[in-house]
TORPA-4810 file (N, C-alpha, C, O; in nm, 3 decimals):
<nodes>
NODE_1_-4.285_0.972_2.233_-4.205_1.078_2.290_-4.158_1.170_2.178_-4.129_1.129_2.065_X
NODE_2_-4.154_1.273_2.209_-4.132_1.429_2.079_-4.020_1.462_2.155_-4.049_1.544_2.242_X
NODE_3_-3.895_1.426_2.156_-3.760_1.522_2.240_-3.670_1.524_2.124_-3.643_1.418_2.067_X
NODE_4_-3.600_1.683_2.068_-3.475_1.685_2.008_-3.410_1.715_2.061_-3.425_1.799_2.149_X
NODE_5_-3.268_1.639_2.020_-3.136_1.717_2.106_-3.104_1.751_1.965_-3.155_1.708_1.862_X
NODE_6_-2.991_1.853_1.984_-2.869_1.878_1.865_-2.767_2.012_1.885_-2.785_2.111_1.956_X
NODE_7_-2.658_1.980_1.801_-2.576_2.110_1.805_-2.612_2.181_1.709_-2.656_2.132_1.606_X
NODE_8_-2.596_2.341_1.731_-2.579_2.390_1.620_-2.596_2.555_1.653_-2.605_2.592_1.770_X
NODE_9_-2.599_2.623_1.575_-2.576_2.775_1.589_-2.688_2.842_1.539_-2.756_2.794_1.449_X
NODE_10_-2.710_2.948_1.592_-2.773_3.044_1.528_-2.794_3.171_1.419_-2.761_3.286_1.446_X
NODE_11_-2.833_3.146_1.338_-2.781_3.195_1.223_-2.911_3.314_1.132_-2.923_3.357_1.018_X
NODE_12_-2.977_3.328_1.249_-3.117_3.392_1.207_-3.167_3.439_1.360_-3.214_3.360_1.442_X
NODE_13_-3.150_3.573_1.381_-3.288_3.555_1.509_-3.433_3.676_1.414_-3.412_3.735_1.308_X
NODE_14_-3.543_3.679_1.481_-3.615_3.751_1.461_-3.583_3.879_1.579_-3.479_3.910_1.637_X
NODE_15_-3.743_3.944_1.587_-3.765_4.055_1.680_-3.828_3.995_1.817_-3.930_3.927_1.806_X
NODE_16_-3.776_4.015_1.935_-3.851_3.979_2.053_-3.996_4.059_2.074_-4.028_4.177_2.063_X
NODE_17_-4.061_3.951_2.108_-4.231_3.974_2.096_-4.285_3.899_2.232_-4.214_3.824_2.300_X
NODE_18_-4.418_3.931_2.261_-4.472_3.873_2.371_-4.607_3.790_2.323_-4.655_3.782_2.210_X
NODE_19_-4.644_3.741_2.428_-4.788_3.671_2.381_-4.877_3.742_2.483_-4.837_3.805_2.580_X
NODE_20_-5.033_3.719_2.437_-5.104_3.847_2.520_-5.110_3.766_2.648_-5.225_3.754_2.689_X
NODE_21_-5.017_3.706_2.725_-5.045_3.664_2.815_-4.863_3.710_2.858_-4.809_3.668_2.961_X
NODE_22_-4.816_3.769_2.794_-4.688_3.864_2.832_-4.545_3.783_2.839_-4.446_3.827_2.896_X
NODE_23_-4.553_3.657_2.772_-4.481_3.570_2.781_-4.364_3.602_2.648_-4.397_3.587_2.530_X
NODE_24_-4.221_3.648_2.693_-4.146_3.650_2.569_-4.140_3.544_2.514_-4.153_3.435_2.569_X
NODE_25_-4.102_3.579_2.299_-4.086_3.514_2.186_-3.960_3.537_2.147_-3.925_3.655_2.157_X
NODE_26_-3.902_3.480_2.117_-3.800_3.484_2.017_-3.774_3.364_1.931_-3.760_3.247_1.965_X
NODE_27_-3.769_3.429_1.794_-3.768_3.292_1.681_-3.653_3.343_1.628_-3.616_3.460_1.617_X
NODE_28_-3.572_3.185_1.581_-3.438_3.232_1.557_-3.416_3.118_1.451_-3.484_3.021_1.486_X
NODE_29_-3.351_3.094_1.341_-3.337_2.972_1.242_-3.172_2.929_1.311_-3.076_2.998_1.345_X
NODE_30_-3.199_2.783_1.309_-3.066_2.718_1.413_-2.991_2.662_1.300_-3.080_2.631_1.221_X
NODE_31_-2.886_2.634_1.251_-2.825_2.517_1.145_-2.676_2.459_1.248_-2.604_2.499_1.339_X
NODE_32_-2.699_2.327_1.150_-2.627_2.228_1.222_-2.541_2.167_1.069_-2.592_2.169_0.957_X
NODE_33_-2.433_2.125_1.095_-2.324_2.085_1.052_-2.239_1.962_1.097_-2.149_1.992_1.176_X
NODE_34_-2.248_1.831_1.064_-2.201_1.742_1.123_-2.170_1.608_1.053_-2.130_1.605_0.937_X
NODE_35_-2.193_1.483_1.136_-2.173_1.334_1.065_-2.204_1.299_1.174_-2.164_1.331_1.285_X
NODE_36_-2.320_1.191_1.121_-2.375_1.129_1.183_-2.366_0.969_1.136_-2.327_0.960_1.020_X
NODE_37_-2.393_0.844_1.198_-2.372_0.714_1.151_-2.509_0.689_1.077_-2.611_0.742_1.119_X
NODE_38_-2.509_0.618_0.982_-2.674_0.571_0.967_-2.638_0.424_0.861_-2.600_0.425_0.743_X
NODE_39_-2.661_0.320_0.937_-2.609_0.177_0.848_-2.478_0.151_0.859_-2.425_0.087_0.768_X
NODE_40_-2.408_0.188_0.959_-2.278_0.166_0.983_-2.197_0.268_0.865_-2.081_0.265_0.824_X
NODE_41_-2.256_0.315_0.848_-2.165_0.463_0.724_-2.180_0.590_0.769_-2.283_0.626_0.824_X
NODE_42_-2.068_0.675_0.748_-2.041_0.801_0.826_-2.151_0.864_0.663_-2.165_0.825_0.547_X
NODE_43_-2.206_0.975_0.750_-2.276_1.048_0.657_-2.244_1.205_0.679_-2.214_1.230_0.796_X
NODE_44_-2.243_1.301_0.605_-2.228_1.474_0.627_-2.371_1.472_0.626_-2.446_1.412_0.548_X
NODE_45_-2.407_1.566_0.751_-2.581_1.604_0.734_-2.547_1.790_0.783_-2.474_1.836_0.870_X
NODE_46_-2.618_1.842_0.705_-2.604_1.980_0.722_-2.759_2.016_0.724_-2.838_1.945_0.662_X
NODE_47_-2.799_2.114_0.788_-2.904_2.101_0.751_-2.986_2.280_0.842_-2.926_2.323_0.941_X
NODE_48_-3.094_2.344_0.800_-3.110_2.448_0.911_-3.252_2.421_0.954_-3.319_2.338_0.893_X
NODE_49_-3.310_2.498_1.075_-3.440_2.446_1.102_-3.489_2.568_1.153_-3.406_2.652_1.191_X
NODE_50_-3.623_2.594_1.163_-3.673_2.708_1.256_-3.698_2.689_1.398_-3.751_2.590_1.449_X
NODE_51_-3.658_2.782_1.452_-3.687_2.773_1.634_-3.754_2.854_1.671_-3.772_2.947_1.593_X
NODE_52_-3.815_2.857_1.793_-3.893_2.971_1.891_-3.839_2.918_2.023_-3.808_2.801_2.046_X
NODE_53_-3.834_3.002_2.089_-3.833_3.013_2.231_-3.887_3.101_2.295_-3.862_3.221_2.285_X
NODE_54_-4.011_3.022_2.405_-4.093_3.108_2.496_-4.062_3.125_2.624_-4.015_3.030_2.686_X
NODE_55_-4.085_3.265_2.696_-4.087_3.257_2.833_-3.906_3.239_2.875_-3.823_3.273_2.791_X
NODE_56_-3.870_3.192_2.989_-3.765_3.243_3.038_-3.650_3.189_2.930_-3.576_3.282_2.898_X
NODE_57_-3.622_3.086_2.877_-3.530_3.064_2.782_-3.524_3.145_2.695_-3.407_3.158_2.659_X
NODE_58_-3.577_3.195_2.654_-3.571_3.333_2.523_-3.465_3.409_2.621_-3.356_3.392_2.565_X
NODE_59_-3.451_3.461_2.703_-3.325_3.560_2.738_-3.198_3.476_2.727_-3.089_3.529_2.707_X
NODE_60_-3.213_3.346_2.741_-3.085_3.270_2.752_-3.043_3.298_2.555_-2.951_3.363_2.506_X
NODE_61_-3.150_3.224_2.489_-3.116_3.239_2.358_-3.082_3.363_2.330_-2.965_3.361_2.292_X
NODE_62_-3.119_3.457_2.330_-3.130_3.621_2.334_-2.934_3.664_2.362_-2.853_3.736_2.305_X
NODE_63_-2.932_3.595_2.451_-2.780_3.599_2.485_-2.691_3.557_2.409_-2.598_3.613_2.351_X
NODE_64_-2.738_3.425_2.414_-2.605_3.381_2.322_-2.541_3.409_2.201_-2.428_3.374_2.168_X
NODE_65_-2.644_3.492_2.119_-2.566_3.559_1.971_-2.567_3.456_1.826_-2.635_3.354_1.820_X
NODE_66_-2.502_3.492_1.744_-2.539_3.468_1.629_-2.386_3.363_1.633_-2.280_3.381_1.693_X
NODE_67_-2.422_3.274_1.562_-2.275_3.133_1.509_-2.241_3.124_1.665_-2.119_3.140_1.674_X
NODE_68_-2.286_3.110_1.763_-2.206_3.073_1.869_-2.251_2.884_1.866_-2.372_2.866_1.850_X
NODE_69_-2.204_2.812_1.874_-2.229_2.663_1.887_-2.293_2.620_2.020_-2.230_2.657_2.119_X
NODE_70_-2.389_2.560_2.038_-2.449_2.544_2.176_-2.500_2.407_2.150_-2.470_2.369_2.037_X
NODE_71_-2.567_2.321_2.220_-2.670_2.180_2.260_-2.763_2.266_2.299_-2.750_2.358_2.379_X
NODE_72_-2.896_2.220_2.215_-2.977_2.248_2.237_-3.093_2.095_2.213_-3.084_1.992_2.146_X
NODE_73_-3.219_2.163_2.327_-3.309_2.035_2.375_-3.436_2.107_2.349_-3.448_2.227_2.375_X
NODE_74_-3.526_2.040_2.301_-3.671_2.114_2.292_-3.763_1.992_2.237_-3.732_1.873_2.249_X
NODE_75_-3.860_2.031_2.187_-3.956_1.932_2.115_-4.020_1.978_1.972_-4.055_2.096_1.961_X
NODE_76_-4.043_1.862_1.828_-4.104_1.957_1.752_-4.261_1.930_1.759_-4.327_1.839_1.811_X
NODE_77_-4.307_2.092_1.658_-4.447_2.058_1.645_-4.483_2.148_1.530_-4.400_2.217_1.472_X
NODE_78_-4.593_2.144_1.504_-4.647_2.235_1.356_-4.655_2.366_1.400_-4.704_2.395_1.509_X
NODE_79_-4.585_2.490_1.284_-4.573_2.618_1.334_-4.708_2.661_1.323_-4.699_2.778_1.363_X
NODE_80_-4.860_2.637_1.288_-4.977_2.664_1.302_-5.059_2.529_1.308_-5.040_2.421_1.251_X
NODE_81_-5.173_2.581_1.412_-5.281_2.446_1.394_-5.277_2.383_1.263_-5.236_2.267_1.268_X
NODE_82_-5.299_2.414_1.178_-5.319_2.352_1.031_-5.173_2.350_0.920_-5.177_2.294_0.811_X
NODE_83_-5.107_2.388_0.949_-4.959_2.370_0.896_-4.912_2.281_0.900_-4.925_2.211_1.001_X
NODE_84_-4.821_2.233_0.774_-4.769_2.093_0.753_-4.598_2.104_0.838_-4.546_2.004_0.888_X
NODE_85_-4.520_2.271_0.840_-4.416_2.265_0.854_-4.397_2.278_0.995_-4.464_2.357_1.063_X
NODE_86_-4.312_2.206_1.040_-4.280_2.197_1.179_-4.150_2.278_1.230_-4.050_2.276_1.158_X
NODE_87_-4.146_2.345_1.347_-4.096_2.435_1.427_-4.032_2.331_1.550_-4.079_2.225_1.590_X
NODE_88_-3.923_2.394_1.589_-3.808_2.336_1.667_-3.862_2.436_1.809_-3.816_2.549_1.793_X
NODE_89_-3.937_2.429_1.926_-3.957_2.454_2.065_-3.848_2.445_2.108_-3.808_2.330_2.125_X
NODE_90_-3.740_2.575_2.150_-3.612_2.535_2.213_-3.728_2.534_2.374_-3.824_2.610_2.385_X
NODE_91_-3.683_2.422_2.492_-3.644_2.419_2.594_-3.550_2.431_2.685_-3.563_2.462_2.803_X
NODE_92_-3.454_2.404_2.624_-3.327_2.395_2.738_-3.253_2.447_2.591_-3.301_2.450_2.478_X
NODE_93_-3.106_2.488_2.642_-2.944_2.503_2.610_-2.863_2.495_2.671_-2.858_2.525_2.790_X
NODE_94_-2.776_2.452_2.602_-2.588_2.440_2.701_-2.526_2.523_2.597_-2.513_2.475_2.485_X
NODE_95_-2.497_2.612_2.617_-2.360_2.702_2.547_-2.233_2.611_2.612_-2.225_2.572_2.728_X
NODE_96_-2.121_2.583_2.483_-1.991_2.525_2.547_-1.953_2.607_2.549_-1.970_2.723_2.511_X
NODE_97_-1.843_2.501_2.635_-1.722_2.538_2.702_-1.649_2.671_2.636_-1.623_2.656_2.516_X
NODE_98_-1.618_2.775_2.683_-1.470_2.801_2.642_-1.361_2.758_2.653_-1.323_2.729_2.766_X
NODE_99_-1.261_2.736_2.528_-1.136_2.708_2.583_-1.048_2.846_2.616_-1.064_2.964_2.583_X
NODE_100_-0.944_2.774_2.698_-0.894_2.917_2.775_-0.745_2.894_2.685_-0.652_2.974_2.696_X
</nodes>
């Protein structure tokens, strides 16, 4: 199974683009800021990653703006057939809560 979850913001978008099959792009670099457990020890993991989002989620990402904090769900995979570096597929988002 290939599923990521994680928090984190957006801190990079590109230019919205289509594929010749008319499907919107948007690539955006996500970073995350946190502590996570690993061996029963709290660890700081910071870290940024590249994203794309195709087709109807790109307007959701598109929306949400730059440092806004969201959950985000997708899968990774190599940003070209032959490329070693791997790309973050947003699928889904949850923008939180506001507090009032």
């Amino acid at each position: 199974m290939n599923r990521l979850r994680l928090e984190a913001s957006i801190v990079e978008t590109g230019t919205l683009r289509y594929t010749p099959a008319g499907l919107p792009v948007i690539d955006v670099t996500l970073a995350h800021a946190g502590t996570s457990e690993e061996a029963g020890v709290a660890r700081q993991v910071e870290f940024s990653i590249p994203a794309v989002a195709i087709g109807p989620i790109s307007a959701k990402v598109m929306a949400l703006g730059l440092e806004k904090p969201a959950q985000w769900a997708g899968f990774l995979a190599k940003k070209h057939r032959n490329s070693r570096t791997l790309v973050f597929h947003i699928t889904a988002l949850q923008e939180f809560e506001k507090d009032c």
